[in-house]
C-alpha positions in Angstrom: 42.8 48.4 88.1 41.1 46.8 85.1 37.3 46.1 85.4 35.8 42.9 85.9 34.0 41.1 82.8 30.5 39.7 83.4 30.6 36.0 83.6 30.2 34.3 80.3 26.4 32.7 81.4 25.3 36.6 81.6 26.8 38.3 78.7 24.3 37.4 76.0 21.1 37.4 78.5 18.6 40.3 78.8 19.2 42.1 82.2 15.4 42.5 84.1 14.7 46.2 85.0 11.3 44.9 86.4 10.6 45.7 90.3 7.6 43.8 90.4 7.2 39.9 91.2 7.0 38.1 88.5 3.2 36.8 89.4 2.5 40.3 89.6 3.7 41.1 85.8 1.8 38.0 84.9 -1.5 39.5 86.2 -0.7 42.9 84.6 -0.5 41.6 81.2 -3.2 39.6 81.6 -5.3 42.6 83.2 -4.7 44.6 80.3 -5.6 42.0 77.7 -8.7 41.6 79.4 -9.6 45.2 78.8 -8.2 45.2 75.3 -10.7 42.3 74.8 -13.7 43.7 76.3 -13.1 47.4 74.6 -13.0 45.0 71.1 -16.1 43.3 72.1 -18.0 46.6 73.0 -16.8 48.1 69.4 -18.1 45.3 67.2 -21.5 45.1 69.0 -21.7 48.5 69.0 -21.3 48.6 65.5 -23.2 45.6 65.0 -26.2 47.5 66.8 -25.8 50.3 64.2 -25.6 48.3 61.6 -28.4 46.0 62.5 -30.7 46.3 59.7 -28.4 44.7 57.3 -26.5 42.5 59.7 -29.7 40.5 61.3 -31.2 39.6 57.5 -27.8 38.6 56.6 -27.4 36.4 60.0 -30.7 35.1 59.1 -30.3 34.5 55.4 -26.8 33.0 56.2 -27.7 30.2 58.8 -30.9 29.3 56.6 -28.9 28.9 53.7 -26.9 26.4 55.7 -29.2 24.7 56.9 -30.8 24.2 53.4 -28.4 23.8 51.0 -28.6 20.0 51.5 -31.5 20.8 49.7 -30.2 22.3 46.9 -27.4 20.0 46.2 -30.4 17.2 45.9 -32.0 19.2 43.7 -29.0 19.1 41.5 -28.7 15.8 41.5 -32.2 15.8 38.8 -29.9 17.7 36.5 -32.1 21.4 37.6 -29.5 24.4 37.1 -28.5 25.2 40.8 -30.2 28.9 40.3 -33.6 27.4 39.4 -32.9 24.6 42.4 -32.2 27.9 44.4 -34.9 29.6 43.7 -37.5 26.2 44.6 -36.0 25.9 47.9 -36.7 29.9 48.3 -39.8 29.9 47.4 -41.0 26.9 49.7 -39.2 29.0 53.0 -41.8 31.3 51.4 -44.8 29.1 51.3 -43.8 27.4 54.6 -43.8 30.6 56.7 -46.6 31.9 55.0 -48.5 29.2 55.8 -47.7 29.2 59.6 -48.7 32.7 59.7 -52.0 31.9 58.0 -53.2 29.1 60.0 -52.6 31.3 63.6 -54.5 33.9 62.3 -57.3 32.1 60.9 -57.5 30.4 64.0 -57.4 33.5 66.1 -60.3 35.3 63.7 -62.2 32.5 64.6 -62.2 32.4 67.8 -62.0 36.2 68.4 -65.7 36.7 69.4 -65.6 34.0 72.1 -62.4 35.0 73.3 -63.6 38.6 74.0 -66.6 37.4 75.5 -64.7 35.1 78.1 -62.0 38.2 79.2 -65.0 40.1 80.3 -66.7 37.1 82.1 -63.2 36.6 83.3 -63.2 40.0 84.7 -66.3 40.7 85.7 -66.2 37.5 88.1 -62.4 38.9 89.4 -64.5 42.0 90.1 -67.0 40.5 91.9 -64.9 37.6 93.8 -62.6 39.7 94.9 -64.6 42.5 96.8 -61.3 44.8 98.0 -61.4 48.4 97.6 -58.1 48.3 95.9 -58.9 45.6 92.8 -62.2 47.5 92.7 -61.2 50.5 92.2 -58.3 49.5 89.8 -61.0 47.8 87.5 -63.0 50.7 88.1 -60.4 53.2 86.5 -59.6 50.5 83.9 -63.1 51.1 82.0 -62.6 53.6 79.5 -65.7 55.4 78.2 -65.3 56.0 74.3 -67.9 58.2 74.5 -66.2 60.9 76.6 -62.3 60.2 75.6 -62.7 60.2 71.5 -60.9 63.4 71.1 -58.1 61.9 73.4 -58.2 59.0 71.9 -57.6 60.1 68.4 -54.6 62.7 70.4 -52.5 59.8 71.1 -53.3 57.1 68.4 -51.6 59.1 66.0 -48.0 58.4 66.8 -49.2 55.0 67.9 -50.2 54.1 64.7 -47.4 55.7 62.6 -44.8 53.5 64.9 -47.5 50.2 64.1 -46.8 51.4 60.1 -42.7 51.8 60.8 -42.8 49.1 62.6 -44.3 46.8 59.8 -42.6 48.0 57.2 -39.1 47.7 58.7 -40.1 43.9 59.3 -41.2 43.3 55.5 -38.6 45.0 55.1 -35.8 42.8 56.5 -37.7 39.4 55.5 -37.6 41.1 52.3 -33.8 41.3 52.2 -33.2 38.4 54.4 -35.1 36.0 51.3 -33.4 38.3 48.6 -30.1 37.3 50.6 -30.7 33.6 50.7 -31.9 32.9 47.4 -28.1 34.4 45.9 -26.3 32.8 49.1 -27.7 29.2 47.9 -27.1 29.7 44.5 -23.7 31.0 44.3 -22.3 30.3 48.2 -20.1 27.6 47.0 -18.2 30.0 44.7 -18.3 32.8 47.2 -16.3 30.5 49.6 -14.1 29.2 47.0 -13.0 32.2 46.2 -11.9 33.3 49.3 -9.5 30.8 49.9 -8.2 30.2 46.7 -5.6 32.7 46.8 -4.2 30.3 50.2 -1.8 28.0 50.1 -2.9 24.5 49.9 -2.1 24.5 53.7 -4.5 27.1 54.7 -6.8 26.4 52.0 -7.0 23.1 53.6 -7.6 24.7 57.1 -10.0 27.2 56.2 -11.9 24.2 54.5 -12.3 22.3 57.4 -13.1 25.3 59.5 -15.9 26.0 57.0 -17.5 22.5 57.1 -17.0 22.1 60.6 -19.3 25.2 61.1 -21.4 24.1 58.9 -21.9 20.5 60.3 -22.3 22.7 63.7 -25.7 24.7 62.3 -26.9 21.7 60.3 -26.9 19.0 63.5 -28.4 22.5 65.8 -31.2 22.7 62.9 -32.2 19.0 63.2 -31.7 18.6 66.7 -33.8 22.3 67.2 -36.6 20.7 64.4 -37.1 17.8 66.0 -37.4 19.3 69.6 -40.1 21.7 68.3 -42.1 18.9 66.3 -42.1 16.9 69.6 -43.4 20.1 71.7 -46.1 20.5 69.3 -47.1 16.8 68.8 -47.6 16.7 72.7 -49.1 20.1 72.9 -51.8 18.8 70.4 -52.7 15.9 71.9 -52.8 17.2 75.3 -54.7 20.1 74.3 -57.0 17.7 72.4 -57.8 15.7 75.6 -58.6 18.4 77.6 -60.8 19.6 74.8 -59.1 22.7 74.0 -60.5 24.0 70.9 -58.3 24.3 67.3 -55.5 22.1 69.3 -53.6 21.5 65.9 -53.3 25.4 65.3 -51.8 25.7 69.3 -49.7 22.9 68.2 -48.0 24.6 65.1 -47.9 27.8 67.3 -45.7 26.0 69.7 -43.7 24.1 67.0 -42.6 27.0 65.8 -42.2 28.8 68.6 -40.1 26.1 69.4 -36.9 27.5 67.5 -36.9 30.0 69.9 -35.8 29.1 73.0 -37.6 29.9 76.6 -39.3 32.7 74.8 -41.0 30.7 72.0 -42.2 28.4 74.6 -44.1 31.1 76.4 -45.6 32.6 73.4 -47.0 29.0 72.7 -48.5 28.8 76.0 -50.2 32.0 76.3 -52.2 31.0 72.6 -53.0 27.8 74.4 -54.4 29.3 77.3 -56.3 31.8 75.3 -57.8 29.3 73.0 -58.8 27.5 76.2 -60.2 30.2 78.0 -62.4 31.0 75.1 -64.0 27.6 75.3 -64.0 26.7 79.1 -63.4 30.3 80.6 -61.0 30.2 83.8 -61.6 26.6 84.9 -59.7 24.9 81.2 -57.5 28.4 81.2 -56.1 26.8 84.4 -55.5 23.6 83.0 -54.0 24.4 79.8 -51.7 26.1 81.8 -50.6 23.9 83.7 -49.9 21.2 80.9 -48.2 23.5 78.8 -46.3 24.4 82.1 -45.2 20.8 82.9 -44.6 19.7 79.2 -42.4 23.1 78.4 -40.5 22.6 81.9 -39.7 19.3 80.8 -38.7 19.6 77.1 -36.4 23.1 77.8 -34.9 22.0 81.2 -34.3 18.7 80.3 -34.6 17.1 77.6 -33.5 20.2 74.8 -30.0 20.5 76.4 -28.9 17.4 76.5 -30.2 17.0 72.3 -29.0 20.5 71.9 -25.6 20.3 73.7 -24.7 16.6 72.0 -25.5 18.1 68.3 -22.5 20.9 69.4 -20.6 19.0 71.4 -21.0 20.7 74.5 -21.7 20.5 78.4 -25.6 21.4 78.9 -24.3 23.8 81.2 -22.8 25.6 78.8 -25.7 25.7 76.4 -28.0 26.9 79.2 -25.6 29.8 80.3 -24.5 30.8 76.7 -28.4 30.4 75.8 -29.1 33.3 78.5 -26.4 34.7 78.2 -27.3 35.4 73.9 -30.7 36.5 74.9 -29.6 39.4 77.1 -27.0 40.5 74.5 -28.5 39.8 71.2 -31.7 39.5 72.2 -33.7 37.3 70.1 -31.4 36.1 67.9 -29.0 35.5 70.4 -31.0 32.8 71.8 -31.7 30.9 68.9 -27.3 31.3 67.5 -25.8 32.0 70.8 -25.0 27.9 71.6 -24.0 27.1 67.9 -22.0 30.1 67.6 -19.7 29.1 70.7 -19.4 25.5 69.4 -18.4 26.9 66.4 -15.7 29.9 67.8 -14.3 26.5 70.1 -13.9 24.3 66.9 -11.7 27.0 65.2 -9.5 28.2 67.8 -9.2 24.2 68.6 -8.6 24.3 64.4 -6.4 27.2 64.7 -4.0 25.9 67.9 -3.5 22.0 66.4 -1.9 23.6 63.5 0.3 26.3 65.8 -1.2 29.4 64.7 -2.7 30.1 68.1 -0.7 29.6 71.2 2.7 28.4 69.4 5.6 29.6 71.3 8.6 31.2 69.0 11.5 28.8 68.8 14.5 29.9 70.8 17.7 31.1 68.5 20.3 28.7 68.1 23.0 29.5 70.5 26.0 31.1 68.4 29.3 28.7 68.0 31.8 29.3 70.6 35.3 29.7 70.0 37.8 26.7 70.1 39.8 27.2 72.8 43.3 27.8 72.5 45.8 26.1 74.6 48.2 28.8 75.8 51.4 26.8 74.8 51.3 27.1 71.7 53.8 24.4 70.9 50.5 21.7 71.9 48.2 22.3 69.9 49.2 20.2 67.1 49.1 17.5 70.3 46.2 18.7 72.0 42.6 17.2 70.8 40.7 19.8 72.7 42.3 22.6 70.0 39.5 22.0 67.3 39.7 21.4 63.9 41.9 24.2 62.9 44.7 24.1 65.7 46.7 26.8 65.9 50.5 27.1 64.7 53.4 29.7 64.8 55.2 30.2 62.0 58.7 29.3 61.8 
């Protein structure tokens, strides 16, 4: 007895060993590209993390030199060398920041003695309004005799200040290499960039070009949209701290522009100055109203207004912002609230980049099926007759 052939629709296909449903093998593969993704993830931020003292100034340096090039290019256009241009636009980041720091601490010298003197009026009517044994005693312990506690003192402000020292010189440090970084990213990123696609073919060079300026159109309209928000939060913090007759008003109001770049956080380092500066002229009473201005003005420029001028400069949902915005803060920190929004817009722009022209998602072609033999009518006497032999009929000699 001869055994049976398979029919002809099975012979060429792949026979299925697989027990499982196939929604089940869906979800597998999926599940383990999931972890695959997430072990990738935890390895680059892990070595991110051990690497950040080169990769934060070069974030920093990269993003500014972004969003200043325009800058340069203008420069060039008075027929300045782009390295001197470069080094103009370097030295005014210089001046600017400078400057900002300047004007809070003058403003903060200034003010020092009153400020001191309205904390301990502050305190010393909490202590006396609030007669519990609890508060009391807590203020109580709180006062710290210097006469007594020197030798302690001295003990433990040791390692304080040698982490104050570290501390400081790891930040001049980084702004050091971050302005280093930036001067030779403005001067010779064009070539930089050039040269790493110009060993493409004109297709990908083409690609990665549009890539490129599409990320760079995304940091430049987050920078405007992000400067603008911040000179509107300090414009209204000035005059609102002006008519409540908050003292140095325009120095709170540059303290809150700039804190302005940084997202929720910047905002409450802007408020706190305001209600110090207010509290060392009006004690509690204009504390309490700075406050709540600040309060009102910040809940209305971060919860409503900056996601919707944030979200259309990126081209996304303010929903997104918000929870990306968060979301960059807990993992990043501080500069993951100030990048995390443009850096999504700008991952979603190049895997939209990358899927228009098939290189993500593009599903392999299926193989042309292989010709099939004529067939051959079993008399062989027809075939010369039959039209269903093909072109080569088949004859017998003779």
């Amino acid at each position: 007895m001869t055994e049976e052939s398979p029919p002809a629709a099975l012979a060429g296909s792949p026979v299925s060993t697989s027990v499982l449903p196939a929604w089940a093998d869906r979800v597998g593969r999926w599940s383990w590209a999931f972890i695959g993704a997430a072990a990738a993830c935890v390895i680059v931020l892990f070595t991110l993390a051990m690497l950040s003292d080169i990769v934060v100034p070069l974030v920093v340096a990269m993003v500014a030199a972004v969003a200043v090039a325009p800058m340069v290019d203008r420069l060039e256009t008075f027929r300045l060398p782009r390295s001197v241009a470069a080094g103009l636009v370097t030295l005014l980041v210089v001046v600017f920041g400078a400057a900002m720091v300047l004007l809070v601490a003058i403003g903060v010298g200034e003010r020092s003695d009153e400020l001191r003197r309205q904390i301990q009026l502050a305190l010393s009517r909490l202590s006396t309004t609030i007669d519990q044994p609890t508060v009391s005693g807590f203020l109580d312990r709180a006062t710290v005799d210097l006469g007594n506690s020197g030798s302690s003192l001295l003990y433990g402000l040791g390692p304080s200040v040698s982490s104050l020292i570290g501390s400081v010189v790891g930040l001049v440090s980084s702004l050091t290499l971050a302005l280093v970084l930036l001067y030779y990213l403005l001067k010779d990123g064009r070539g930089i960039t050039a040269r790493l696609v110009a060993r493409r073919s004109e297709h990908q060079r083409a690609q990665a070009e549009r890539i490129l300026a599409q990320a760079a159109e995304t940091l430049r309209a987050n920078s405007r949209q992000r400067t603008l928000l911040s000179a509107i939060q300090g414009v209204a913090v000035t005059l609102v701290l002006a008519a409540l007759g908050v003292p140095l008003a325009a120095t709170v109001g540059i303290v809150n522009f700039v804190g302005g770049f940084v997202p929720f956080l910047g905002a409450f380092v802007g408020g706190a100055f305001a209600v110090l500066m207010a509290l060392s002229e009006g004690g509690i009473p204009l504390a309490i109203a700075a406050l709540v201005a600040v309060f009102l003005m910040n809940a209305l420029l971060e919860g409503v207004l900056e996601p919707r001028m944030i979200s259309s400069s990126i081209r996304q949902h303010p929903v997104i912002t918000l929870t990306v915005t968060v979301a960059g803060g807990v993992v990043a920190g501080l500069l993951g609230l100030i990048l995390a929004a443009p850096a999504v817009a700008i991952v979603t722009n190049v895997v939209r980049e990358l899927r228009s022209s098939g290189v993500i998602g593009a599903r392999p072609s299926a193989a042309p099926d292989a010709p099939q033999a004529a067939p051959v009518n079993p008399n062989p006497d027809d075939n010369e007759a039959d039209p269903e032999a093909g072109p080569f009929p088949t004859t017998t000699p003779g």
